[in-house]
N, CA, C and O atoms as CSV, one atom per row, in Angstrom:
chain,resi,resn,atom,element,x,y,z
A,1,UNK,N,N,6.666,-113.373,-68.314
A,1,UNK,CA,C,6.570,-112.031,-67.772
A,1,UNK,C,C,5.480,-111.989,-66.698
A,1,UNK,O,O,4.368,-112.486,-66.880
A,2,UNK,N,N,5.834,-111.403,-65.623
A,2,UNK,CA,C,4.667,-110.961,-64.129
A,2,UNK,C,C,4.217,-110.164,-64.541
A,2,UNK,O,O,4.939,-109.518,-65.301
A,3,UNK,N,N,2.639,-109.615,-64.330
A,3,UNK,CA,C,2.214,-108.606,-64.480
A,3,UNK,C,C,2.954,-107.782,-63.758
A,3,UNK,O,O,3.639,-107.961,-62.751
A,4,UNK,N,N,2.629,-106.477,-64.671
A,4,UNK,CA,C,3.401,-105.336,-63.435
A,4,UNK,C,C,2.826,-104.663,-61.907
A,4,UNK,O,O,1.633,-104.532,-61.634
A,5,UNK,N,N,3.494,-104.441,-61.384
A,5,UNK,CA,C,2.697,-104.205,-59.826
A,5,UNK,C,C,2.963,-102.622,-59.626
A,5,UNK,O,O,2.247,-102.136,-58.751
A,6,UNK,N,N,3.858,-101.708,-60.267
A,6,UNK,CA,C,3.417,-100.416,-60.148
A,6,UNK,C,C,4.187,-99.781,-61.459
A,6,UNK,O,O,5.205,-100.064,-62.090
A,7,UNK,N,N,3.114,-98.728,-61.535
A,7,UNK,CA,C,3.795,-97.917,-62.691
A,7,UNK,C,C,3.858,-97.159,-62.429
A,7,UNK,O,O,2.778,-96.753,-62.001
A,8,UNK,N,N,5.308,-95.856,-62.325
A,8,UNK,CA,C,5.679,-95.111,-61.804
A,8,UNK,C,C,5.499,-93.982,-63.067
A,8,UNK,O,O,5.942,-94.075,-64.212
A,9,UNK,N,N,4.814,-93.044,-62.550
A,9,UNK,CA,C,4.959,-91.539,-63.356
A,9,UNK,C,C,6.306,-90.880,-63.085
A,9,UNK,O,O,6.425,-90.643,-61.883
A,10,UNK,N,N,6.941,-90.654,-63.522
A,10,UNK,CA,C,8.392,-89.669,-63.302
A,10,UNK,C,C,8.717,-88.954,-64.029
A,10,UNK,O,O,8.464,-89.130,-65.221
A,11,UNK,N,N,9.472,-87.767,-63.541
A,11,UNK,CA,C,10.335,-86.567,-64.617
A,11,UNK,C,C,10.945,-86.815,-65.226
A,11,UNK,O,O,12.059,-86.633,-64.735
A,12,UNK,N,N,11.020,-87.277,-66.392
A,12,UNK,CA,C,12.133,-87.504,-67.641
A,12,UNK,C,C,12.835,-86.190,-67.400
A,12,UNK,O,O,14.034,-86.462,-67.455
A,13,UNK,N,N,12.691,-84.945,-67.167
A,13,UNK,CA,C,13.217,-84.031,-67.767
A,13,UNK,C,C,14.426,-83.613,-66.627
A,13,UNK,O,O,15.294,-82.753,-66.776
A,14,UNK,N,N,14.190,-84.548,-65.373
A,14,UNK,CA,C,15.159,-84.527,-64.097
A,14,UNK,C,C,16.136,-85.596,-63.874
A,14,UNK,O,O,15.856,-86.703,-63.415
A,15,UNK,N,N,17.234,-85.219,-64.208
A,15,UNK,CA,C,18.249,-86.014,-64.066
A,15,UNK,C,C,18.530,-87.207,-63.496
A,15,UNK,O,O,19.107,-88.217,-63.901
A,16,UNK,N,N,17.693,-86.708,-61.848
A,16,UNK,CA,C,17.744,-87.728,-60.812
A,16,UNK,C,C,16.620,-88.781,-60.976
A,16,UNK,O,O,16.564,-89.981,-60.711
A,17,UNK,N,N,16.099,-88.254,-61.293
A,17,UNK,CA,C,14.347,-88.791,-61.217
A,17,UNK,C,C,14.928,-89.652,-62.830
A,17,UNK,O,O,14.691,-90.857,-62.917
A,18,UNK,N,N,15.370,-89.225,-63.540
A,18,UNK,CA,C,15.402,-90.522,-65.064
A,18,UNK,C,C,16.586,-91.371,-64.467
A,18,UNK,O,O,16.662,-92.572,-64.725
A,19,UNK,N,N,17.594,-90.679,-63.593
A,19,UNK,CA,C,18.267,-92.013,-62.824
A,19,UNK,C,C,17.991,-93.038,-62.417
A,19,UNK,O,O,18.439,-94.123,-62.786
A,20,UNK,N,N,16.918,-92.739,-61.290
A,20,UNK,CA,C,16.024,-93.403,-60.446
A,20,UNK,C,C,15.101,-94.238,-61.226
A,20,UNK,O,O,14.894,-95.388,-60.839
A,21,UNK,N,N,14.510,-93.781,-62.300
A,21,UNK,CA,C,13.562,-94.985,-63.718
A,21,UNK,C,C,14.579,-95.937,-64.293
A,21,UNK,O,O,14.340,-97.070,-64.712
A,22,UNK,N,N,15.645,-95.380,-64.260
A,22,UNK,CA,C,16.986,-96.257,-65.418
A,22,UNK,C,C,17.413,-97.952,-64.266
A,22,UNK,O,O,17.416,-99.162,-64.494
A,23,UNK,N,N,17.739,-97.000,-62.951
A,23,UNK,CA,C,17.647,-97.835,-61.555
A,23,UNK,C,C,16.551,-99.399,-61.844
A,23,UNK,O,O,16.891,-100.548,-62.127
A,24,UNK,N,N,15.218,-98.810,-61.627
A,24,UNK,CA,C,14.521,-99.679,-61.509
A,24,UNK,C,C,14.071,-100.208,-62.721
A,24,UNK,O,O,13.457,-101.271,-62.632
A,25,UNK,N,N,14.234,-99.707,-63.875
A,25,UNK,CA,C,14.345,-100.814,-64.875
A,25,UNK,C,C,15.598,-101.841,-64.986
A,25,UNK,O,O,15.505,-102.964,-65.480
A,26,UNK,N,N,16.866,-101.241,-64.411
A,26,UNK,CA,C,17.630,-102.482,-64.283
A,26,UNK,C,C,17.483,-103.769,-63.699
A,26,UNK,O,O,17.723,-104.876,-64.181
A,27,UNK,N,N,16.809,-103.265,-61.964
A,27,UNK,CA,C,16.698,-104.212,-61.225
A,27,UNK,C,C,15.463,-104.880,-61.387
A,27,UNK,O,O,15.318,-105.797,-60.579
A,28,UNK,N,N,14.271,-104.663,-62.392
A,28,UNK,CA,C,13.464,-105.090,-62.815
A,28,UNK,C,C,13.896,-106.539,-63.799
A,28,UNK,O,O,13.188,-107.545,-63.835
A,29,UNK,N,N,14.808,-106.426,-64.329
A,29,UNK,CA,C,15.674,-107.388,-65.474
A,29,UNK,C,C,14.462,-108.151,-65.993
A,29,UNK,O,O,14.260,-109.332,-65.710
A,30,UNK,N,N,13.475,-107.240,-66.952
A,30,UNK,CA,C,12.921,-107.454,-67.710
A,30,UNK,C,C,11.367,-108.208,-67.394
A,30,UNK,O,O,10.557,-108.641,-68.213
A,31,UNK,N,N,11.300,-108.185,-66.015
A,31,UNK,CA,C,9.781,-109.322,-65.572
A,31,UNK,C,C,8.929,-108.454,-66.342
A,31,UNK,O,O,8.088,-109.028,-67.035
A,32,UNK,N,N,8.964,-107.053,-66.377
A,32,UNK,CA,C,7.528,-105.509,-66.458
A,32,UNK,C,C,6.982,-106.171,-64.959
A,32,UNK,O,O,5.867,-106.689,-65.023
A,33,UNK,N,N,7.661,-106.198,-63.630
A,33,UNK,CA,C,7.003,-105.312,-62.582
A,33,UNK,C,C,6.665,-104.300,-62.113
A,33,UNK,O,O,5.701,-104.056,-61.388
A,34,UNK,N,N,7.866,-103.309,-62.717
A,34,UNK,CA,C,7.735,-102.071,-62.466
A,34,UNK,C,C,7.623,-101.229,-63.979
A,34,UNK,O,O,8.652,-101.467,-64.611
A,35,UNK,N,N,6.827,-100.450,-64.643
A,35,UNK,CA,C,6.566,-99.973,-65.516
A,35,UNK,C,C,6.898,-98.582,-65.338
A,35,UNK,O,O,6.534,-98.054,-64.287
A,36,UNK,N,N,7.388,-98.053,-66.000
A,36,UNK,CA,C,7.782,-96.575,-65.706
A,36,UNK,C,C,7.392,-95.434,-67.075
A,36,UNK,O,O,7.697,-95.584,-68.258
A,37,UNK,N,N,6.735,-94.449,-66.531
A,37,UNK,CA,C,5.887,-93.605,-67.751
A,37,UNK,C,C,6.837,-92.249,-67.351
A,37,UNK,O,O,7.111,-91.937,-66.193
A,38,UNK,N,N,7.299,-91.475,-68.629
A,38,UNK,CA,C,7.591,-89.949,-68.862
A,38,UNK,C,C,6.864,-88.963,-68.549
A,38,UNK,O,O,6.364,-88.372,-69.507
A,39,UNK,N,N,6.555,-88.452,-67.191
A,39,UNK,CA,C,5.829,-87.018,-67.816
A,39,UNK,C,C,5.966,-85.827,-68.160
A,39,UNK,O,O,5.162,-84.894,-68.165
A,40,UNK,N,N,7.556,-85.930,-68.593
A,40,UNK,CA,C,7.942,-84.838,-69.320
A,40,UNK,C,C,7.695,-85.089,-70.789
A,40,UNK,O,O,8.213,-84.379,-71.651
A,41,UNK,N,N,6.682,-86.382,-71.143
A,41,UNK,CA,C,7.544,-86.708,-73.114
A,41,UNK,C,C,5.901,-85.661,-73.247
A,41,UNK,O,O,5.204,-85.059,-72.430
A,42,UNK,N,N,5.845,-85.909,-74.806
A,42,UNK,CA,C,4.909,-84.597,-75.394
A,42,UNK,C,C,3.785,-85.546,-75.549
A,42,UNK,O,O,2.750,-85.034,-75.977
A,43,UNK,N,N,3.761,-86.575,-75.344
A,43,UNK,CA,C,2.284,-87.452,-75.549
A,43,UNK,C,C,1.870,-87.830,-74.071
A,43,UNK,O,O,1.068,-88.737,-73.849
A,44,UNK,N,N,2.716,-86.767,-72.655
A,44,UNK,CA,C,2.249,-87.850,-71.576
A,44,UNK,C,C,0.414,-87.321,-71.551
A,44,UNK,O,O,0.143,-86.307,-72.193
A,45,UNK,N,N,-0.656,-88.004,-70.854
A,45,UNK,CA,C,-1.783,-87.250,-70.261
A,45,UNK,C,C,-1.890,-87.704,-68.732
A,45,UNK,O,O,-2.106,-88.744,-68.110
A,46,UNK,N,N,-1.691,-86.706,-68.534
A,46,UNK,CA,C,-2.062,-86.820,-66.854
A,46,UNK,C,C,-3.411,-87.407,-66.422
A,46,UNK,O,O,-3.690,-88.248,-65.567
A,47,UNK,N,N,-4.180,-86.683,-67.302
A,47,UNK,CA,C,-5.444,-87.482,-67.071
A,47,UNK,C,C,-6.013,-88.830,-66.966
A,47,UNK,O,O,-6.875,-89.402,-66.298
A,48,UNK,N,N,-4.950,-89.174,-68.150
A,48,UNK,CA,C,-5.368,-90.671,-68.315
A,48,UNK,C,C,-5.103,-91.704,-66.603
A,48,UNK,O,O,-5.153,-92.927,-66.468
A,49,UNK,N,N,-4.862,-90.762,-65.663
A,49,UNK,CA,C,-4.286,-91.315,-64.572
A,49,UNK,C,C,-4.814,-90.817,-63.305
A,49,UNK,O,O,-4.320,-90.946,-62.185
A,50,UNK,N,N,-6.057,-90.141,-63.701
A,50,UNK,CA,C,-7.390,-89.604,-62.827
A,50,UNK,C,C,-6.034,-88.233,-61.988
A,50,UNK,O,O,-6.370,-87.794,-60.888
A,51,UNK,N,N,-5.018,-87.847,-62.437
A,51,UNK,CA,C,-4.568,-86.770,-61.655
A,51,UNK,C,C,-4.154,-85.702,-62.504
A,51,UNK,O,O,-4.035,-86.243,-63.603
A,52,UNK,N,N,-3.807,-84.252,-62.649
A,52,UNK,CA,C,-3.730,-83.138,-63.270
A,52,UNK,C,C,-1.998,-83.199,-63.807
A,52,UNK,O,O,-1.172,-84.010,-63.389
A,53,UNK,N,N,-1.752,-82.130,-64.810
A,53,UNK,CA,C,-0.085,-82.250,-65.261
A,53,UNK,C,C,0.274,-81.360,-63.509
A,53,UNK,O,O,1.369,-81.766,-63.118
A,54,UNK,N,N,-0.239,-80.524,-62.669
A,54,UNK,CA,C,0.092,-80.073,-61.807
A,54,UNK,C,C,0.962,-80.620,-60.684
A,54,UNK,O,O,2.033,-80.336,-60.148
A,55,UNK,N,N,-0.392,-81.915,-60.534
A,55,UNK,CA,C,-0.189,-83.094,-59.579
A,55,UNK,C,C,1.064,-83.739,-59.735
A,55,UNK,O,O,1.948,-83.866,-58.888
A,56,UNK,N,N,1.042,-84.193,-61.095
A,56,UNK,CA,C,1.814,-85.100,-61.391
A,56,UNK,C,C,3.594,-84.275,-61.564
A,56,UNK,O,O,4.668,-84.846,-61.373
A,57,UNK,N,N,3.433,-83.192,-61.868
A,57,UNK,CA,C,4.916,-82.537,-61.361
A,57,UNK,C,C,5.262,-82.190,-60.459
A,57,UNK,O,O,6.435,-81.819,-60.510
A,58,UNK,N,N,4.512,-82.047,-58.964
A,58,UNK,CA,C,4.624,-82.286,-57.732
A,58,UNK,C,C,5.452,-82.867,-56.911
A,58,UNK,O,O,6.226,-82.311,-56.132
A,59,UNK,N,N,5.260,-84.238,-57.119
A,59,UNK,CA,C,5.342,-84.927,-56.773
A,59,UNK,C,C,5.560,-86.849,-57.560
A,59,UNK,O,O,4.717,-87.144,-58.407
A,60,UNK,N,N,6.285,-87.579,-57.327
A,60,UNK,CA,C,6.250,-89.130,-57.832
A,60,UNK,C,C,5.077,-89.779,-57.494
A,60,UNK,O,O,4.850,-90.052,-56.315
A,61,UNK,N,N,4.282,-90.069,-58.405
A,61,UNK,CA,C,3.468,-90.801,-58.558
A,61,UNK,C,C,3.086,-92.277,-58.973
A,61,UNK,O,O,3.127,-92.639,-60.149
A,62,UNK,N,N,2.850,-92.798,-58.319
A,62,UNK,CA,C,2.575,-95.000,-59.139
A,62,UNK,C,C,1.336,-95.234,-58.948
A,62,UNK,O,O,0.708,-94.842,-57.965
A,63,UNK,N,N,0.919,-95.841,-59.802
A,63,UNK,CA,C,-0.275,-95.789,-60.148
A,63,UNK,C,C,-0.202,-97.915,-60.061
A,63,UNK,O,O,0.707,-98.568,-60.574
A,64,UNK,N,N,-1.325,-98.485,-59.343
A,64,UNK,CA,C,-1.237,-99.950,-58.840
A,64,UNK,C,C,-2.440,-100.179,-59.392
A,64,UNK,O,O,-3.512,-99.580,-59.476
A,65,UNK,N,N,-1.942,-101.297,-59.779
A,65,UNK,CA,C,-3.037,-101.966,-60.928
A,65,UNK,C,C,-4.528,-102.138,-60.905
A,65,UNK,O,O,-5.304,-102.453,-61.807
A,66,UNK,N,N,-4.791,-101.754,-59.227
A,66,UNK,CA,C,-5.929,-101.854,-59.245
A,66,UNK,C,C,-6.523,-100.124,-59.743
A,66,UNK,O,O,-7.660,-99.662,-59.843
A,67,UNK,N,N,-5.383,-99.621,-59.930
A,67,UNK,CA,C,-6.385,-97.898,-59.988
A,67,UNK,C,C,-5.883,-96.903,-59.512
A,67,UNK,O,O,-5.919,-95.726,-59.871
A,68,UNK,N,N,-5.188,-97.632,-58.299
A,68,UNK,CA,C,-5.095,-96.740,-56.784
A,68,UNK,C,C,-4.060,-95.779,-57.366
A,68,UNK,O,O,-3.683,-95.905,-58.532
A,69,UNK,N,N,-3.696,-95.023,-56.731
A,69,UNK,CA,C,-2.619,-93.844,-56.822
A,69,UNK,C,C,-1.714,-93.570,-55.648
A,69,UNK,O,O,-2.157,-92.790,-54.805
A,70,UNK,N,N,-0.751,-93.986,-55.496
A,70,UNK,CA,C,0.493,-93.643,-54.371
A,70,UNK,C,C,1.317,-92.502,-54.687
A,70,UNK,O,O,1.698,-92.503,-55.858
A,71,UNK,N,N,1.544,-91.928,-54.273
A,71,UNK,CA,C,2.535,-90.592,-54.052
A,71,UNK,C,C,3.741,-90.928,-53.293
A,71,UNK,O,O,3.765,-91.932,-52.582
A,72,UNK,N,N,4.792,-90.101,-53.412
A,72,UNK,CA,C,5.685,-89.310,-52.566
A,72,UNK,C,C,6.637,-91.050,-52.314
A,72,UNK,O,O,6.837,-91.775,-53.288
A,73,UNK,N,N,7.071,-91.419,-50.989
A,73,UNK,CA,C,7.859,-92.358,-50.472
A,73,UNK,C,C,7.387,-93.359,-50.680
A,73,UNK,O,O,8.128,-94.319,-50.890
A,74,UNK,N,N,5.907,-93.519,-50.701
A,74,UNK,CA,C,4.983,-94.514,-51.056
A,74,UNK,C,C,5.729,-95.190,-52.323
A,74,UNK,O,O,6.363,-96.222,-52.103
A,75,UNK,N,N,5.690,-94.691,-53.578
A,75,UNK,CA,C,6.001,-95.046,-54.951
A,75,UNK,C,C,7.580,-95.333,-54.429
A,75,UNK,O,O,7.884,-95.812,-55.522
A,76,UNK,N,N,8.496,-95.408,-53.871
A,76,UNK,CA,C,9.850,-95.757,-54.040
A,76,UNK,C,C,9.804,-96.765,-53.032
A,76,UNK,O,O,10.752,-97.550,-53.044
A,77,UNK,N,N,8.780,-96.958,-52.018
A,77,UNK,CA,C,8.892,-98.286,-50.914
A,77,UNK,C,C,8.030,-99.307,-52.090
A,77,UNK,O,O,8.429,-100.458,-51.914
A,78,UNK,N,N,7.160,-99.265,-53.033
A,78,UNK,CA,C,6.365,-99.822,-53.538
A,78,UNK,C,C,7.395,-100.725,-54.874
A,78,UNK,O,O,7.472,-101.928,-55.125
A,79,UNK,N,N,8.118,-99.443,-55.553
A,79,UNK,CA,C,8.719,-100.130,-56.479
A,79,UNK,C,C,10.201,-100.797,-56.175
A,79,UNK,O,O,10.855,-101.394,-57.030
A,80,UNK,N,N,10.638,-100.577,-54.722
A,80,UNK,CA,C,12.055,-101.535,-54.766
A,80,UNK,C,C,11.550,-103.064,-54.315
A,80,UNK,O,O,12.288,-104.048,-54.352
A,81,UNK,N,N,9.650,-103.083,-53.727
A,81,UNK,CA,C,9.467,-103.818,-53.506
A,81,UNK,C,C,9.064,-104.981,-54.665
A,81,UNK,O,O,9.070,-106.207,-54.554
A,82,UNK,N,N,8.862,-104.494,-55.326
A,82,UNK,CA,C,8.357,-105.107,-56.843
A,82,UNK,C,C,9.782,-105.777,-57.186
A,82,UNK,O,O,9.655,-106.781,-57.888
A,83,UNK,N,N,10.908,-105.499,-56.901
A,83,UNK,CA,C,11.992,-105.683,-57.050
A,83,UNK,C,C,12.482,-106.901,-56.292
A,83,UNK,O,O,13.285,-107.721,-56.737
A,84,UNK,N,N,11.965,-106.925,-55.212
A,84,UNK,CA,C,12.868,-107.845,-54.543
A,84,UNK,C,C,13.618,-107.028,-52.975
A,84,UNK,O,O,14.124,-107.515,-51.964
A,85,UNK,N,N,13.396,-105.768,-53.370
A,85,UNK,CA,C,14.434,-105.111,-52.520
A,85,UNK,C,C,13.790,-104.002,-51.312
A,85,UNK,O,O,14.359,-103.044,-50.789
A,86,UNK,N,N,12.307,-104.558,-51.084
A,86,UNK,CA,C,11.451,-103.533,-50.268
A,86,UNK,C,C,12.343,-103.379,-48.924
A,86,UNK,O,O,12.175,-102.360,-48.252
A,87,UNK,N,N,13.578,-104.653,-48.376
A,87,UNK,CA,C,13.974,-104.306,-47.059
A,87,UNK,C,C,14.606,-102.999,-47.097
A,87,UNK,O,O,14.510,-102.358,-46.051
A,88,UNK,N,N,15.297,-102.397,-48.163
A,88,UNK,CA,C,16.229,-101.815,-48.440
A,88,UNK,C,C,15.785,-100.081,-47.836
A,88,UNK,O,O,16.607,-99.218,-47.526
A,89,UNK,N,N,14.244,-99.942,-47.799
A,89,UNK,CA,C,13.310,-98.734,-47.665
A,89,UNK,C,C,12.720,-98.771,-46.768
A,89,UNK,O,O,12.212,-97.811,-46.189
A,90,UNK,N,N,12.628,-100.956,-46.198
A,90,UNK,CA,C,11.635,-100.472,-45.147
A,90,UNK,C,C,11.688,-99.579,-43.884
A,90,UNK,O,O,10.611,-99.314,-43.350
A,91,UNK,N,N,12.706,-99.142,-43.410
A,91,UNK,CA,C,12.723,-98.188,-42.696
A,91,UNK,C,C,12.528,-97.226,-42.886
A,91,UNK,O,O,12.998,-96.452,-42.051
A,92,UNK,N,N,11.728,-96.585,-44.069
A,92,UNK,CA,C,11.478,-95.244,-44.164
A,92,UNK,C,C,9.687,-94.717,-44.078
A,92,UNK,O,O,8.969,-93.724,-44.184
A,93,UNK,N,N,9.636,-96.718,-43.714
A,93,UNK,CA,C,7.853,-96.930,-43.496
A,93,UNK,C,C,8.206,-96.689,-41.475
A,93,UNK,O,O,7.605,-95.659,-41.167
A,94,UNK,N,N,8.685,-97.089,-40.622
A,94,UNK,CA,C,8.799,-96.860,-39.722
A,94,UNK,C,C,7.919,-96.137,-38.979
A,94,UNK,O,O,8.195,-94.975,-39.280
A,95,UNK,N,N,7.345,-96.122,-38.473
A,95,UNK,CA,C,6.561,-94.272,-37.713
A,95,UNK,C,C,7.132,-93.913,-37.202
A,95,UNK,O,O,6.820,-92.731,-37.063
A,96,UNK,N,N,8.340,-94.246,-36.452
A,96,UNK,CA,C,9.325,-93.013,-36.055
A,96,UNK,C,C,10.090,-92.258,-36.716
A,96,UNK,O,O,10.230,-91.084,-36.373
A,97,UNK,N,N,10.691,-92.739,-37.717
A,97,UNK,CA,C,11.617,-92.440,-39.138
A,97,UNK,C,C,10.447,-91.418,-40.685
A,97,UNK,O,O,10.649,-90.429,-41.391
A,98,UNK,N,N,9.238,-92.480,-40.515
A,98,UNK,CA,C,8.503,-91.903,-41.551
A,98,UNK,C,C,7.806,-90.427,-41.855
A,98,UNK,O,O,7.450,-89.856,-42.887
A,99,UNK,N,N,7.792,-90.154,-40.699
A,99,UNK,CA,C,7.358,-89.038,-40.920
A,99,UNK,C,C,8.836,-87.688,-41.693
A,99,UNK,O,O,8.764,-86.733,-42.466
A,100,UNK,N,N,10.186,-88.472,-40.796
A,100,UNK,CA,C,10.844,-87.342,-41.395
A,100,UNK,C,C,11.864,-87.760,-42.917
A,100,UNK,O,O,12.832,-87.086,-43.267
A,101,UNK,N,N,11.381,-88.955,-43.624
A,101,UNK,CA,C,11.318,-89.188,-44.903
A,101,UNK,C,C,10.213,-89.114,-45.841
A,101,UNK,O,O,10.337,-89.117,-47.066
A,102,UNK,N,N,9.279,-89.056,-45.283
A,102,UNK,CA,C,8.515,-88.093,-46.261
A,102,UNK,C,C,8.611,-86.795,-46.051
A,102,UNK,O,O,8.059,-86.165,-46.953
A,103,UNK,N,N,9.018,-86.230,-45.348
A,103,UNK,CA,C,9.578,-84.609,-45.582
A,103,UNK,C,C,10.324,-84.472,-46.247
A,103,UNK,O,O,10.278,-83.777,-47.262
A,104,UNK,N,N,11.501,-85.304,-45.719
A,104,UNK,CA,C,12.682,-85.315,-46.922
A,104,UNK,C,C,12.228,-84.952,-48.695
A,104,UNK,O,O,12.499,-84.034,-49.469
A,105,UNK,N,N,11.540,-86.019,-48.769
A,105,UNK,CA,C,11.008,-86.351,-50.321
A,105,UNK,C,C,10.504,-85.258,-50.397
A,105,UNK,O,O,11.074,-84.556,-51.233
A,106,UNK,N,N,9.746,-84.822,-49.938
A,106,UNK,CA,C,9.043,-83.682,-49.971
A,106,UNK,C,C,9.669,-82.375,-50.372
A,106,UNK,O,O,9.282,-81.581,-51.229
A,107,UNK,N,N,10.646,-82.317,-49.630
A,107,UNK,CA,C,11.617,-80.922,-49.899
A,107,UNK,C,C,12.296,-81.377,-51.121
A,107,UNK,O,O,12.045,-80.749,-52.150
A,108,UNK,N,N,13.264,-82.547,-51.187
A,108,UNK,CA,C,13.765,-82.954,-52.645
A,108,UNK,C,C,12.545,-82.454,-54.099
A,108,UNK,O,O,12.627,-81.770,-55.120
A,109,UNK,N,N,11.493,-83.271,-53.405
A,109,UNK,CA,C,10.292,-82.930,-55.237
A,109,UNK,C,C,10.394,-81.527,-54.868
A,109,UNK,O,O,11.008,-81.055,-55.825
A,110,UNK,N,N,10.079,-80.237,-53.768
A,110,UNK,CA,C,9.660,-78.958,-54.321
A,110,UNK,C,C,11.135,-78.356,-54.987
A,110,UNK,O,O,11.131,-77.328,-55.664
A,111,UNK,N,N,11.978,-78.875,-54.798
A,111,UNK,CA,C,13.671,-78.022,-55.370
A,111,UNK,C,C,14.190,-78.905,-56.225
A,111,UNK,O,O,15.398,-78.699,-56.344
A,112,UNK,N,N,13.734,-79.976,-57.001
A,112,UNK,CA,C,14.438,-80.838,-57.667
A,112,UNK,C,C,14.831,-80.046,-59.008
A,112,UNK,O,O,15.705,-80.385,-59.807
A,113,UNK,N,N,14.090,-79.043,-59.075
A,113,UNK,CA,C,14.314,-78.594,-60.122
A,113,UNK,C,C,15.913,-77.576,-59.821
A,113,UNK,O,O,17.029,-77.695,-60.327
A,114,UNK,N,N,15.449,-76.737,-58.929
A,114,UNK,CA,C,16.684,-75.925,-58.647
A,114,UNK,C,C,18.341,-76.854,-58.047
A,114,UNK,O,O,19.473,-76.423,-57.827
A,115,UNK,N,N,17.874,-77.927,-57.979
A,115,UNK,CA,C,18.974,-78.808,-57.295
A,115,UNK,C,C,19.994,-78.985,-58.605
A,115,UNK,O,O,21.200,-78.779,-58.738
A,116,UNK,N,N,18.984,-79.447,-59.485
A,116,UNK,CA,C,19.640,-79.984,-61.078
A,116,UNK,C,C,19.606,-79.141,-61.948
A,116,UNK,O,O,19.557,-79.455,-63.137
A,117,UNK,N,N,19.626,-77.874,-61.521
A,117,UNK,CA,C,20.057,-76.208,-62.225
A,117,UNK,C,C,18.911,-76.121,-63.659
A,117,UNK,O,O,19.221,-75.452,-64.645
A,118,UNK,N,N,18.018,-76.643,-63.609
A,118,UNK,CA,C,16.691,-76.284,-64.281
A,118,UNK,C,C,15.839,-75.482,-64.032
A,118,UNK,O,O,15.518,-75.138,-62.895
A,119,UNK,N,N,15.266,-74.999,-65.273
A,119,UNK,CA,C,14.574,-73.896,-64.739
A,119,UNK,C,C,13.096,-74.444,-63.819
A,119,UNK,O,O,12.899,-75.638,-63.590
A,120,UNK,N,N,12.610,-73.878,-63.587
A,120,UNK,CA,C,11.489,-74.580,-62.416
A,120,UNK,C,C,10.183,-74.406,-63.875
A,120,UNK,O,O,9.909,-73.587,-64.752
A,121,UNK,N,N,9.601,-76.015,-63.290
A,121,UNK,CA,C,8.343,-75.930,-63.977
A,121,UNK,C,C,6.957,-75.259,-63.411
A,121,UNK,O,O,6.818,-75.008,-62.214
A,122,UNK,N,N,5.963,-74.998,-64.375
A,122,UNK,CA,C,4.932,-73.864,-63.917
A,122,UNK,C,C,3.466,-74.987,-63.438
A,122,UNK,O,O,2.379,-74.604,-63.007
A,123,UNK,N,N,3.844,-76.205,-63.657
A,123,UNK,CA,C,2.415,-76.660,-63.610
A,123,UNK,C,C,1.456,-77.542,-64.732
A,123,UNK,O,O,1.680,-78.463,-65.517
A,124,UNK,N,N,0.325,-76.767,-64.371
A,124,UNK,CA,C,-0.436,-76.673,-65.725
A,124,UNK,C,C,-0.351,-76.108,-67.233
A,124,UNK,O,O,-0.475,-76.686,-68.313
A,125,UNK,N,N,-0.099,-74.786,-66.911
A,125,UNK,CA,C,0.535,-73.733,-67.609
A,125,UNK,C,C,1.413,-72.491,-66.647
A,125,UNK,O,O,1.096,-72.003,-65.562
A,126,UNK,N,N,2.648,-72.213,-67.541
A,126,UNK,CA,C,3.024,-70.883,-66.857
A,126,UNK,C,C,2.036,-69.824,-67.191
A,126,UNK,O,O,1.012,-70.028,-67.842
A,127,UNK,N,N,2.445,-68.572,-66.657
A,127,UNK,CA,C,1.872,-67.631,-66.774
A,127,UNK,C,C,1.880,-66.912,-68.039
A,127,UNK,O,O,1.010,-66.061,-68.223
A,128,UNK,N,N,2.909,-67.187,-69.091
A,128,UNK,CA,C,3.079,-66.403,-70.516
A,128,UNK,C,C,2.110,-68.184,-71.112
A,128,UNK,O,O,2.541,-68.675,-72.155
A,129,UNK,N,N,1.367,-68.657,-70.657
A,129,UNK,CA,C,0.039,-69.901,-71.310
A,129,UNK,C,C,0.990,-70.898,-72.267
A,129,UNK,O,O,0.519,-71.448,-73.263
A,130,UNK,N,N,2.379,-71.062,-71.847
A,130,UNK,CA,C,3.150,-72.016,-71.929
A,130,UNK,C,C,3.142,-73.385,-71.737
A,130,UNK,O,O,3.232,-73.433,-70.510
A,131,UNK,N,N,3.082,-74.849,-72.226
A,131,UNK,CA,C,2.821,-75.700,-71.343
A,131,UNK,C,C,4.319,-75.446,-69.744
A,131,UNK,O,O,5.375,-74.815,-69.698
A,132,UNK,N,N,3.592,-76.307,-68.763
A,132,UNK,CA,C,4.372,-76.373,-67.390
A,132,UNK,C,C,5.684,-77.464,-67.846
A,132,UNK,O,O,6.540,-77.779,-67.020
């Protein structure tokens, strides 16, 4: 087994987003390069990952072994690369292209919820002091 090279925080509770974990544990075929954590399950802590439950429903998060914290397009150019398959994205590193794929992503994480007919999460807490 390789150590793993990113561990991806993701929405269990989003269809697409547990697609996208199911994805890269396939193409992982078992090395643990890519490690993938729930932060929808009831034991996740955000903290344990120097970022808030806020943060972390935001947006996709991977967290690299040294500490660091990647967000957004970052975490999906990072983990197809762990894979074998970084050509597959590298154009979305581009600077002509990149800027309007991380928008993309961007608009996908703020509606992912309304896309996949869920109700939208609150965060930290909703407002009736619900967890988010």
């Amino acid at each position: 087994m390789n150590a793993w090279r990113i561990k991806v925080l993701f929405d269990g509770a989003c269809p697409l987003c547990r697609r996208e974990a199911a994805i890269w544990q396939r193409l992982d075929r078992g090395w643990g390069r890519i490690t993938v954590v729930d932060i929808a399950s009831t034991g996740f802590r955000a903290a344990d990952y120097g970022i808030s439950r806020a943060q972390a429903m935001t947006e996709i998060h991977g967290i690299l072994p040294s500490g660091a914290v990647v967000r957004g397009m970052g975490v999906f150019r990072r983990a197809y690369a762990a894979v074998g398959l970084g050509w597959l994205l590298a154009p979305t590193a581009w600077p002509l292209l990149r800027p309007c794929f991380d928008r993309a992503y961007r608009w996908f994480a703020r509606n992912r919820h309304r896309l996949t007919g869920r109700p939208s999460r609150c965060g930290e807490t909703c407002a009736d002091g619900a967890p988010g």
